[in-house]
C-alpha angles and dihedrals in degrees: 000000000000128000088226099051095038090058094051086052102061096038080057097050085045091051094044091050089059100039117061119172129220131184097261091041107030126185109250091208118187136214119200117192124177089267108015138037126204132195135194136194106216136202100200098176090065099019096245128146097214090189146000134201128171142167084262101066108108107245091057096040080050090062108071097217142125124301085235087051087037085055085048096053086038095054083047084055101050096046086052093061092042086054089052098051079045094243104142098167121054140167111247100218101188091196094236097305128131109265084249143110115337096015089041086055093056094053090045091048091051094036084063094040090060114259121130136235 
């Protein structure tokens, strides 16, 4: 495997052992590929995922910007959905990847649109 790959790994599997979410306080976890980024919000104690945004859904696709700008729409997204469940505080789990650019930009989208870290 990869350096790169394995060290992300291991940050992930430290993050993960800290951060563990409930129902009431679920994990927004984030996957970053080359062209897209996902993010979850994730009930650990019972193994649900409560709600799901991505660069794919079709009203940010639809918005020719960034993908710093399209991590920003896709954080408010998913803050919208959180709102709508009624969840206000959540754990910000980064994957593994360094708090900067993309993954900064998601926290930052769903800081504004109200959640809580």
């Amino acid at each position: 495997m990869d350096n790169k790959v394995i060290r992300r790994q291991k940050i992930k599997y430290r993050i993960r052992k800290k951060s563990v979410g409930s129902a009431g306080k679920p994990r927004l976890s984030v996957f970053r590929s080359n062209t897209d980024i996902y993010v979850q919000l994730i009930d650990d104690a019972n193994g649900n995922t409560l709600a799901a945004a991505s660069s794919k859904d079709k009203d940010i696709k639809a918005q020719k910007v960034t993908k710093g700008e399209q991590s920003k729409l896709v954080g408010a997204a998913i803050a919208r959905k959180a709102t709508e469940l009624g969840i206000t505080e959540i754990f910000f789990d980064r994957g593994g990847y360094l708090y900067h650019g993309r993954v900064k930009n998601v926290a930052d989208g769903a800081r504004e649109a109200g959640l809580k870290f």
